[in-house]
C-alpha positions as a printed Julia matrix, in Angstrom:
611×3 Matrix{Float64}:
   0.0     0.0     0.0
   1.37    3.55   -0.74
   0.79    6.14    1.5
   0.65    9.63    0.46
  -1.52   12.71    2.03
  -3.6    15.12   -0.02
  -1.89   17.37   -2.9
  -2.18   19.63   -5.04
  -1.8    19.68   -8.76
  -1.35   22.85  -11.34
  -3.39   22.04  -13.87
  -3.19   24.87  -17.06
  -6.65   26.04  -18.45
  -7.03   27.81  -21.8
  -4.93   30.74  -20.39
  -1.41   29.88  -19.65
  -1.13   32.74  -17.7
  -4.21   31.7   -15.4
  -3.28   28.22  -13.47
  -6.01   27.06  -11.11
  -4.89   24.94   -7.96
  -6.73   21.33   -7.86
  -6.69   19.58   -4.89
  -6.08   15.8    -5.11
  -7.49   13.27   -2.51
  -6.13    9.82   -1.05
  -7.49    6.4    -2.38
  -6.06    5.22    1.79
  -9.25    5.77    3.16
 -11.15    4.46    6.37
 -11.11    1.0     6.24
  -8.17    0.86    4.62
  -8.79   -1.01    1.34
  -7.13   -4.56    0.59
  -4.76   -3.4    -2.47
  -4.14    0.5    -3.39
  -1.96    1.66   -5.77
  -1.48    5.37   -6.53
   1.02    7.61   -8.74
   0.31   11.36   -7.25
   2.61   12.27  -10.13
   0.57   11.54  -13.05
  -2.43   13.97  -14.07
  -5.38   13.11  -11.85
  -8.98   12.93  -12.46
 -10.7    16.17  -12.3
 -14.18   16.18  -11.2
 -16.21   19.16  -12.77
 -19.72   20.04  -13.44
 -19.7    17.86  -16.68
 -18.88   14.93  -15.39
 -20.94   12.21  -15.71
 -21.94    8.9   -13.16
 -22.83    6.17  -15.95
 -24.92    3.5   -14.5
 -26.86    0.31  -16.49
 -30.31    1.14  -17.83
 -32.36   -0.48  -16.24
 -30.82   -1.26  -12.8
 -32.49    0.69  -10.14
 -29.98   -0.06   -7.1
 -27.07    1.25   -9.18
 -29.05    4.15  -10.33
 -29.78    4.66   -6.82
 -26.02    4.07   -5.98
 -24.97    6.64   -8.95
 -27.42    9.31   -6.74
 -26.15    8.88   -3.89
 -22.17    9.67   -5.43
 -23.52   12.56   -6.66
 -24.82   13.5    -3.5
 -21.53   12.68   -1.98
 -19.34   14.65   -4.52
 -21.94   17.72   -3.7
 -21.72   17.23   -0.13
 -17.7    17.39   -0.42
 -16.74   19.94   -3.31
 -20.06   21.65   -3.84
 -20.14   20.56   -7.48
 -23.44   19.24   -8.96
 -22.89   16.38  -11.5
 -24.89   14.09  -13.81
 -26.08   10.77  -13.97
 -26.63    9.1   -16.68
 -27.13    6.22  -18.4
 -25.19    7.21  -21.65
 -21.07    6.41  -21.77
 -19.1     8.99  -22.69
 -15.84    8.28  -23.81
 -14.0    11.05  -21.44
 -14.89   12.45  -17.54
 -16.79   10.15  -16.66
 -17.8     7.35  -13.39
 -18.9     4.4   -15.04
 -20.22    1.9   -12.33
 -20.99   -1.56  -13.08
 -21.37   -5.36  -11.88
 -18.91   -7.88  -12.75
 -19.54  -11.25  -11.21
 -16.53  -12.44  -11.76
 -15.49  -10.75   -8.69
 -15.01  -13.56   -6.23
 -16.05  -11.24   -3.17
 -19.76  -10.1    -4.0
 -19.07   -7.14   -1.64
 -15.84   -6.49   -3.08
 -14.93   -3.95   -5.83
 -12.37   -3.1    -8.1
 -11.24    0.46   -8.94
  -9.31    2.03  -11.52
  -8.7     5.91  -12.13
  -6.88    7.17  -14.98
  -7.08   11.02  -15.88
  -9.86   10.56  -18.33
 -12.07    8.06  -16.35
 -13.16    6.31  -13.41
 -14.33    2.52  -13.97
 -16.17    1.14  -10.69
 -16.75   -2.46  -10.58
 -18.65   -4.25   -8.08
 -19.04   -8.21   -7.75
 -22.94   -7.15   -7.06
 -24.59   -3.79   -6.29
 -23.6    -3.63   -2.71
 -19.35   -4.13   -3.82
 -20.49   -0.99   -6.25
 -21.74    0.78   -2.93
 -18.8     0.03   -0.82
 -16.78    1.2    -3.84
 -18.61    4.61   -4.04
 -17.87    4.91   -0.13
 -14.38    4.77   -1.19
 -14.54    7.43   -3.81
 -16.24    9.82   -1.27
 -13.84    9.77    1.59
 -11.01    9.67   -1.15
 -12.7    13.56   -2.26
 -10.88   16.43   -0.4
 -13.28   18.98    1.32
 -13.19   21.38   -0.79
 -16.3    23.04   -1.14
 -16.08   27.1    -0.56
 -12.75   26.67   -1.34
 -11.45   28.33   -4.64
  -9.47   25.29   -6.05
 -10.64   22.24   -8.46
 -10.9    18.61   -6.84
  -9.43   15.16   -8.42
  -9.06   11.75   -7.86
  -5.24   10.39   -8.19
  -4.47    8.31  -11.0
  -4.32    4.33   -9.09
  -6.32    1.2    -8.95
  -7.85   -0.46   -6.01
  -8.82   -3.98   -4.77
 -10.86   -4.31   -2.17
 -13.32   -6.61   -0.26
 -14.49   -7.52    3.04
 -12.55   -9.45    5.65
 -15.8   -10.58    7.43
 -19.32  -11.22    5.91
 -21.18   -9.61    9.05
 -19.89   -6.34    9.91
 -22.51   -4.78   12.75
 -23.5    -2.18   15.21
 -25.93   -2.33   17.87
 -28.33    0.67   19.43
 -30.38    0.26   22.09
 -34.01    2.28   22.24
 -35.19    0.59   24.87
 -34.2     2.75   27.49
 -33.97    5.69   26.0
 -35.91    6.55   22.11
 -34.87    7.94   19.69
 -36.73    9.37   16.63
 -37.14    7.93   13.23
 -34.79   11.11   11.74
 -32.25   10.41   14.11
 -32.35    6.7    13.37
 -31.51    7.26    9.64
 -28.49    9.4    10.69
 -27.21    6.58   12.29
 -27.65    4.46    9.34
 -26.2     7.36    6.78
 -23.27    6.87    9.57
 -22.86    3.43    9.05
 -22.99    3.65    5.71
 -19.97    5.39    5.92
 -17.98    2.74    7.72
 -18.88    0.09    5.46
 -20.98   -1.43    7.89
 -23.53   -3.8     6.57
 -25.82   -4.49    9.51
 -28.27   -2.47   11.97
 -29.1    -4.26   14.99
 -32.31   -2.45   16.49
 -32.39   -3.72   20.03
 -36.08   -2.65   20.87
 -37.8    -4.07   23.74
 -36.2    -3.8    27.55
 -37.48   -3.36   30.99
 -37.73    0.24   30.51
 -39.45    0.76   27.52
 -41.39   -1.71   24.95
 -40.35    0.33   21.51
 -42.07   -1.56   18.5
 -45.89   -1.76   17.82
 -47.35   -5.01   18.18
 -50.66   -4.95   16.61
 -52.38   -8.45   18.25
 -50.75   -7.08   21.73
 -51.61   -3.35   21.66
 -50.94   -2.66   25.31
 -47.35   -3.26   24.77
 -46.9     0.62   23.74
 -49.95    1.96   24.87
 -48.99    1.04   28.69
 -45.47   -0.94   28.38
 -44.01    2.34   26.22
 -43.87    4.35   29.17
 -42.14    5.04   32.15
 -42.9     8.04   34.68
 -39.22    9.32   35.64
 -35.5     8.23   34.78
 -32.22    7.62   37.36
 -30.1    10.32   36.09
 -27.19    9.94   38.25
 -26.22    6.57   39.99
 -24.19    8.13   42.91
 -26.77   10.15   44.26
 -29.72    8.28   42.92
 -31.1    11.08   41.48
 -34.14   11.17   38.84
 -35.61   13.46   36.61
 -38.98   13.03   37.38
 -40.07   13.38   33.99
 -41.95   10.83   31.78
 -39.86    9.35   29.42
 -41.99    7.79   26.19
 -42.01    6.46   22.68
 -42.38    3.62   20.03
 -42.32    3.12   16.3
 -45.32    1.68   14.49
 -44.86   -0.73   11.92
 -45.04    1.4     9.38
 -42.08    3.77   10.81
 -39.79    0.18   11.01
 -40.9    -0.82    7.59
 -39.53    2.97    6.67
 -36.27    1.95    8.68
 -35.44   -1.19    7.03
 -36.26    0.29    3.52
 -33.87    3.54    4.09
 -31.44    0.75    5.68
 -31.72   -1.65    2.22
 -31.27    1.61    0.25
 -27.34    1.39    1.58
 -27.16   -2.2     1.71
 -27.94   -2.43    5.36
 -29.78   -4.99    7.0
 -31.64   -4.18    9.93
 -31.87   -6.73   13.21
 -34.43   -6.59   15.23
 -33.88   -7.88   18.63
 -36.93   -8.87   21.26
 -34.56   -9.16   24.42
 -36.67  -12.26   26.19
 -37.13  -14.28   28.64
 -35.22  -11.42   30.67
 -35.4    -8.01   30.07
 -39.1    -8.27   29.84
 -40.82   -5.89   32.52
 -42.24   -3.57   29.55
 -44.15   -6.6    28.99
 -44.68   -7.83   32.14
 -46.37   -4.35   32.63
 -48.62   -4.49   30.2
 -49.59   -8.33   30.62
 -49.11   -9.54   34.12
 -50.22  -12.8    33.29
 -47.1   -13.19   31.17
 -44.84  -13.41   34.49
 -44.9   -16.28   37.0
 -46.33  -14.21   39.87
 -48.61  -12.54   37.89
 -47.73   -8.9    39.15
 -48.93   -6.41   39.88
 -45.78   -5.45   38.02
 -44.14   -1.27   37.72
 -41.68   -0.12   34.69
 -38.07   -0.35   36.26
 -37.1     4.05   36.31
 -33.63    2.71   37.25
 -30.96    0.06   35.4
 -30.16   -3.15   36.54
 -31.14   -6.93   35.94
 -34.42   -7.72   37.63
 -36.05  -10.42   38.51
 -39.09  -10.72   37.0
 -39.15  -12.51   33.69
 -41.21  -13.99   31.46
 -42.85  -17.62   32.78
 -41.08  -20.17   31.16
 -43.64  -22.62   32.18
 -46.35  -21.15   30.8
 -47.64  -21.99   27.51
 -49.69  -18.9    27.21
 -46.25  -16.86   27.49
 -44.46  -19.13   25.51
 -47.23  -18.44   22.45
 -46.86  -14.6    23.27
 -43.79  -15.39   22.49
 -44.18  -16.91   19.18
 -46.92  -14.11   18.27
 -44.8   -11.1    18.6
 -41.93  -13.03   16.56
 -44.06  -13.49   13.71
 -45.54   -9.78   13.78
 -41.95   -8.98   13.96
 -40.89  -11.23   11.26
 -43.73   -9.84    8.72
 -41.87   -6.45    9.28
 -38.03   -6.95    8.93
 -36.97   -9.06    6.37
 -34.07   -9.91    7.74
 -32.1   -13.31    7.73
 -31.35  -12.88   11.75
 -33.57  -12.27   14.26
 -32.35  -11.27   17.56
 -34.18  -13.21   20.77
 -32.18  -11.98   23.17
 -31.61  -14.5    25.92
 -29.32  -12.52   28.08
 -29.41  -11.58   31.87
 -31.96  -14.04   32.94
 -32.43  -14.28   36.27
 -33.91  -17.89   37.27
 -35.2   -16.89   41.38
 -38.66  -17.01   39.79
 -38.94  -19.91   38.07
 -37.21  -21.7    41.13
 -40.28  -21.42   43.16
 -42.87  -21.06   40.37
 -45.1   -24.15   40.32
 -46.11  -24.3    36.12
 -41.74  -23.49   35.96
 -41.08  -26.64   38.2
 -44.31  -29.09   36.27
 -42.86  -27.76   32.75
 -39.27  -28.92   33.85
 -40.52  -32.23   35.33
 -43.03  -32.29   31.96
 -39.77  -32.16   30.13
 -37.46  -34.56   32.41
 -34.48  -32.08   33.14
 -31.87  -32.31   35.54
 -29.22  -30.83   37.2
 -26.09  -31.66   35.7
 -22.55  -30.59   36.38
 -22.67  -27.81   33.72
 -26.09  -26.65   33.64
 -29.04  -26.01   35.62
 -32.0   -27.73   34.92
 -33.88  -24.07   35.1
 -31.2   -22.68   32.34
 -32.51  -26.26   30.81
 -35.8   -24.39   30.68
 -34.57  -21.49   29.1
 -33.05  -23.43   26.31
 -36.42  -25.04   26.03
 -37.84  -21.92   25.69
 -35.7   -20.4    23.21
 -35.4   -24.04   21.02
 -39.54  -23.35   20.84
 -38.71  -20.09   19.98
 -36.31  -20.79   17.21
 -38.64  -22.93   15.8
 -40.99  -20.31   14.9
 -37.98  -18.18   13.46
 -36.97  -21.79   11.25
 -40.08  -22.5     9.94
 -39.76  -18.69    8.1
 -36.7   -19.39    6.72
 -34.76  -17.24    9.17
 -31.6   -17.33   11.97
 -31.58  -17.14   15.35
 -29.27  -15.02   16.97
 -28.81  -14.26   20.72
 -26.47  -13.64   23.43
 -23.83  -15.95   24.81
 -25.47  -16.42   27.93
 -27.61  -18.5    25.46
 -24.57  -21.44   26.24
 -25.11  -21.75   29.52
 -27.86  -24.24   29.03
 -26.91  -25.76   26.16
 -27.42  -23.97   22.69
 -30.7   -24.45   20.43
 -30.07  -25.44   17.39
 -28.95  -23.58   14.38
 -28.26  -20.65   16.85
 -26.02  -18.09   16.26
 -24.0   -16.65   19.14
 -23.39  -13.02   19.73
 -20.57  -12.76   22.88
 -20.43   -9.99   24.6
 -19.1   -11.07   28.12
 -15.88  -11.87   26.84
 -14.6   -13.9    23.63
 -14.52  -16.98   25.68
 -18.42  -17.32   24.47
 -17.69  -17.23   20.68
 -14.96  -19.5    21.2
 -17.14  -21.92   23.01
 -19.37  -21.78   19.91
 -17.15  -22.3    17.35
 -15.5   -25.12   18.82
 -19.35  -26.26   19.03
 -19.71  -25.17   15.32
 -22.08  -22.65   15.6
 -21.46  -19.21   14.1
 -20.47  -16.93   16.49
 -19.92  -12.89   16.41
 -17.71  -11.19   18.92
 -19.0    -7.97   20.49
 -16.94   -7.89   23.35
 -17.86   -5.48   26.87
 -14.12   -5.1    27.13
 -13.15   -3.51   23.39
 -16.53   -3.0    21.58
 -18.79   -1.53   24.26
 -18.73    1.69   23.27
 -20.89    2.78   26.2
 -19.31    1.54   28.87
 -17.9     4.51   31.57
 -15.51    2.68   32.68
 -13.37    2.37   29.0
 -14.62    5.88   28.13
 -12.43    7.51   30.86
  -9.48    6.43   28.31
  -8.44    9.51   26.18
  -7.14   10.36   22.66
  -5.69    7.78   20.7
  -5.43    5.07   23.52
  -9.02    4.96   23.21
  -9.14    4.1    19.68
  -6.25    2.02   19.98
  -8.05    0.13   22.83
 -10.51   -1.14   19.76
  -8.4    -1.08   16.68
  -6.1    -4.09   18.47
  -8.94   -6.07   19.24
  -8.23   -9.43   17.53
 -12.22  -11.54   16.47
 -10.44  -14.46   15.61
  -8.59  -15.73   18.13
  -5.2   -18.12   18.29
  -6.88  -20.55   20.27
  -9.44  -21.71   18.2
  -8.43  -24.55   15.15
  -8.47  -22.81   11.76
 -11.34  -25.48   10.83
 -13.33  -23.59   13.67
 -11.95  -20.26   12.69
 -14.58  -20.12   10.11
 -17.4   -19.96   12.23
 -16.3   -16.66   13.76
 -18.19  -14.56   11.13
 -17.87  -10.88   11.94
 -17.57   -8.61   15.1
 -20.27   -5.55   16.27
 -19.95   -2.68   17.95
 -22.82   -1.82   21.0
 -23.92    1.34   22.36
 -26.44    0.66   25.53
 -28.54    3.97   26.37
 -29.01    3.83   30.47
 -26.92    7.2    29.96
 -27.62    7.81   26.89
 -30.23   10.2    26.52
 -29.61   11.99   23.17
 -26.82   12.35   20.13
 -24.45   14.89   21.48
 -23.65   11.77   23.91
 -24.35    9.18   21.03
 -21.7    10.97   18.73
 -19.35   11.4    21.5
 -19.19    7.8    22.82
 -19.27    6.42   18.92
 -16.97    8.86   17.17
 -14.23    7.85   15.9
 -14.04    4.59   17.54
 -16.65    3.18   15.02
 -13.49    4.27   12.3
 -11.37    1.28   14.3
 -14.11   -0.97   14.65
 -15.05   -0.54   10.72
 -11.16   -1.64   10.2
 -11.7    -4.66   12.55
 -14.47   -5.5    10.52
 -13.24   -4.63    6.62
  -9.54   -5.08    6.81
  -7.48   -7.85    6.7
  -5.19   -7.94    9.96
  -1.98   -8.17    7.46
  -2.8    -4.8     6.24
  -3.82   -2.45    9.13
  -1.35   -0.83   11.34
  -2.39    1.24   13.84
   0.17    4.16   12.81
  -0.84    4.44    9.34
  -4.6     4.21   10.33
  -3.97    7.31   12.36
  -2.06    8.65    9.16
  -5.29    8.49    7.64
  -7.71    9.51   10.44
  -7.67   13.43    9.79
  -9.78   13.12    6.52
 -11.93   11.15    7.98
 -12.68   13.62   10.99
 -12.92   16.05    7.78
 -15.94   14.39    6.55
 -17.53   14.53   10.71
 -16.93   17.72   11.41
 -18.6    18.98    7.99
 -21.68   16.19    8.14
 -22.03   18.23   11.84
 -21.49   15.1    14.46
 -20.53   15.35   17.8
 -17.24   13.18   17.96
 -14.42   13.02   20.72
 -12.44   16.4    20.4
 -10.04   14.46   22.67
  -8.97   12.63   19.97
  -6.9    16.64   19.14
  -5.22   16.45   22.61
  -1.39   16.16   23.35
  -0.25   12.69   24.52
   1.84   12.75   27.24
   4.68   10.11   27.62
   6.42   10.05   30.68
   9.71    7.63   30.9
  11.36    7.17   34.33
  14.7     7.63   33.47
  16.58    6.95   36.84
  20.22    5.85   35.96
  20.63    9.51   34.86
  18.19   11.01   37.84
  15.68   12.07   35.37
  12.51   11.85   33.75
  11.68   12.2    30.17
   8.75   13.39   28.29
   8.09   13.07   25.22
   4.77   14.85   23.51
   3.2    13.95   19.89
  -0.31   14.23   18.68
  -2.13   11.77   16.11
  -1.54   13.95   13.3
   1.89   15.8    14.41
   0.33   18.95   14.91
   2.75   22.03   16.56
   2.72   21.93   20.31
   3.48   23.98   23.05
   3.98   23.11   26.4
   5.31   24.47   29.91
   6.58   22.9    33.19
   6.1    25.39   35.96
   2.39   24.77   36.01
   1.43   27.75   34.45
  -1.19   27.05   31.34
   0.54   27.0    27.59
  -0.18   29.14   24.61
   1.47   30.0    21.34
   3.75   31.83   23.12
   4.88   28.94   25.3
   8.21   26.86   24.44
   8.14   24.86   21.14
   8.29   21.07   22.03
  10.59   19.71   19.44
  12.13   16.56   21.29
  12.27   14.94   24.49
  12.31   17.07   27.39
  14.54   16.05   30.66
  13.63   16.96   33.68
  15.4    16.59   36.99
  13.0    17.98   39.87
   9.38   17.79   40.23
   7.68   19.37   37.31
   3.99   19.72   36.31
   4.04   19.18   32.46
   0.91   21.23   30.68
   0.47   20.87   26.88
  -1.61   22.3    24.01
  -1.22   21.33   19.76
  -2.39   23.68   17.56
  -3.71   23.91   14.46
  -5.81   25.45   11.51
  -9.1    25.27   13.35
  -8.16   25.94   16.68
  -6.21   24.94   20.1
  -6.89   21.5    21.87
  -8.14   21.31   25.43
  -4.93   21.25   27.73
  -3.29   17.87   28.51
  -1.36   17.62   32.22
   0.44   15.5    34.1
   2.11   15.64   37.1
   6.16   14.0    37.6
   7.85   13.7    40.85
  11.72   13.38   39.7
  13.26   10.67   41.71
């Protein structure tokens, strides 16, 4: 791969004494592609307003496709262009399927200065290919220069087939607008599946028509913990769900950029929004009250009950009629059993069914596999997946399921070795939500998920296979709205999308931040809310005490000019230059700022005690 940052060309109009400055992008984009090859010194592409996106008569998805570049290229350089079905022979975008592309998500690219030739091994490697092309584009709209494309092919496909990101509604909604933002995020990263995890103690999101009380009572809660040290709550009602008709909208603006959405019914746990709204759902019977607080509770659905179990089955196939997608999410986490210890149709369904304790599993998480293999057969008998969390193992798994781990990788390995596809979404490097990891600052952070290994080294490579992809999760206890979305996903979801596209023998975590500034180009102009930590100095302090010092040594992500002081007092452009390490010999407080173009970071500080 050759590496080489954004240029500029002087390209000669019909005036030789008039040359116009044309800014040339970077085919190293976010994932970094498979193969790139580039020659910055060969006349690029020009994009101008008569250029032309040529896409088959006929094809709808890559006429779509050929809208959405043009959309792109406007977005970027404020130039309108065409699209068109008719080839020209110069300045034009030609897109097109070639299925003899191995990789039907994979694309091949080549740019020369008359042309751009965009081959997908379906529509959606065309679409990936496009995504390419647009983070390639320098910014340069309002700017007084032409844009171009460098001269250079690319090869490119996905590492893994499933490529995901979770959002959670259930405790806190969020509108349909806000949804598709998401998804035009996604889109972005290359990522090729929306799981929608929609039902939770807190809030029932998703109309069921043949159980309407589910929203009109289970929807609702009357106040919200807004601080877990002080137990403090908002006291104000907290509400929402999305008809059918709004989640048919979803999936269809989802398909649009070859996205499929998941939908996820978290059961038997996690169930108290139904539980609410049906008491006789729950072994008790109630009276049951919305949780206003987080936590694992334990009331749960009745997994001796037949009547729950066909609730069950009911809502599936509502669910089922709206998203067309091949998995559907069941849940199966968190799962308190105290209930159906001492419930009596819990106890006759287990003695109904003959299960006993054995060394490895309980003969209530028996049940629960029960329950879920009934389940599952529903989802079958459509033609469709099921997918749930790990937890899922610890009564055995159903069959055909698929396992999303998310309490460590030890749960996809477990699967895999049982041959059951497994995705790893890991609390420890994919969480994105999680306060503990999101005290880490700046590039550590993103480095704490780029490094993140799916497959791992102690797993056969016969069983490797069954680790399909890896997701990223953002859980919404404190999550309340998209300044806090944006900030806990961006640009974290940039490493993730590299777990998830690139092959490990081409990503390097030095190069990826090579590449990151164009990327944070493209947020800051599409207006979201990322980690402006991400600018900060790091601070590198090395005991050093054969020579009874300390050094420091300072460097940003994109090797911006900093200044720094060590007396304590706060830094400005006036402060010292850092150029190389510093030495110090005595206590010192170390205070830095980088600048650039658009501004000064926040301060970074540390404190040394010489020794």
């Amino acid at each position: 791969m050759q590496w080489a940052g954004v240029g500029m060309w002087m390209a000669f109009g019909l005036s030789a004494c008039s040359p116009t400055k044309t800014e040339i992008g970077n085919l190293n984009v976010i994932p970094q592609p498979q193969e790139v090859s580039q020659d910055i010194q060969a006349p690029p592409f020009v994009i101008n307003p008569q250029t032309g996106i040529v896409y088959p008569e006929g094809n709808e998805r890559l006429q779509r496709t050929a809208e959405f570049l043009a959309s792109y290229i406007k977005e970027a350089t404020g130039i309108t262009v065409r699209t068109t079905t008719e080839a020209a022979k110069k300045n034009s975008i030609i897109l097109a399927v070639d299925s003899s592309i191995p990789n039907k998500e994979g694309y091949q690219l080549e740019v020369t200065s008359e042309n751009i030739h965009l081959n997908g091994g379906s529509e959606s490697g065309v679409f990936y290919g496009i995504q390419t092309l647009y983070k390639a584009l320098p910014l340069t709209k309002n700017k007084q220069v032409s844009v171009a494309i460098p001269v250079g092919t690319v090869n490119d496909y996905p590492r893994f087939g499933y490529r995901g990101f979770m959002v959670d509604v259930g405790r806190h909604y969020f509108p349909v607008s806000y949804l598709k933002q998401i998804i035009d995020m996604l889109a972005l990263h290359n990522i090729n599946y929306f799981h929608w995890h929609l039902t939770e103690d807190q809030g029932w999101r998703i109309e069921i028509k043949k159980y309407p009380k589910l929203t009109e009572i289970g929807s609702i809660r009357p106040r919200t913990l807004i601080d877990r040290e002080t137990q403090t709550y908002d006291e104000t009602p907290h509400s929402g769900f999305y008809t059918q008709e709004e989640a048919k909208e979803i999936v269809k603006y989802a398909a649009d950029r070859f996205i499929t959405v998941i939908p996820e019914v978290d059961l038997p746990g996690h169930m108290m929004g139904a539980l609410v709204s049906y008491p006789e759902l729950g072994c008790t019977g109630g009276p049951y009250e919305i949780p206003c607080k987080w936590g694992v509770f334990p009331d749960v659905l009745c997994g001796g009950n037949d009547r729950t179990l066909q609730f069950a089955k009911d809502v599936l196939n509502e669910i089922m009629d709206i998203f067309p997608s091949p998995y559907i999410h069941i849940g199966g986490d968190e799962c308190p059993k105290v209930r159906w210890e001492k419930c009596p149709a819990c106890q006759a369904k287990i003695r109904e069914l003959g299960l006993k304790d054995t060394p490895g599993h309980s003969k209530e998480n028996q049940l629960q596999t029960y329950f879920m293999s009934e389940v599952g057969k529903v989802i079958n008998d459509r033609g469709r997946k099921m997918l749930g969390w790990d937890e899922m193992l610890e009564g055995g798994l159903a069959p055909g399921a698929t396992v999303m781990s998310w309490t460590s990788v030890k749960g996809g390995i477990e699967a895999a070795r049982l041959h059951h596809d497994a995705i790893m979404t890991p609390i420890q490097f994919l969480y994105f939500s999680n306060p503990t990891y999101n005290r880490i600052k700046g590039t550590k952070s993103l480095e704490r998920v780029y490094t993140f290994e799916p497959v791992s080294d102690e797993l056969a490579t016969d069983e490797q296979k069954y680790i399909i992809g890896t997701q990223g999760c953002i859980w919404t206890e404190w999550t309340r709205d998209s300044l806090k979305m944006e900030w806990q996903i961006l640009p974290r979801m940039a490493a993730l999308s590299e777990i998830q596209w690139t092959e490990p023998s081409h990503k390097n975590f030095d190069n990826f931040l090579k590449r990151l500034p164009a990327l944070l180009t493209i947020y800051r102009d599409r207006g979201y809310d990322f980690r402006q930590d991400i600018y900060d100095v790091n601070i590198d302090i090395v005991p050093a005490p054969d020579e009874g010092k300390a050094k420091i040594a300072l460097h940003t992500f994109d090797d911006a000019e900093i200044h720094y002081t060590l007396d304590g007092s706060v830094p400005d452009v006036q402060s010292p230059l850092y150029t190389d390490t510093i030495q110090v010999n005595k206590d010192a407080i170390i205070q830095a700022i980088a600048i650039r173009p658009q501004g000064i970071s926040q301060i970074s500080k540390k404190e040394i005690g010489a020794e």
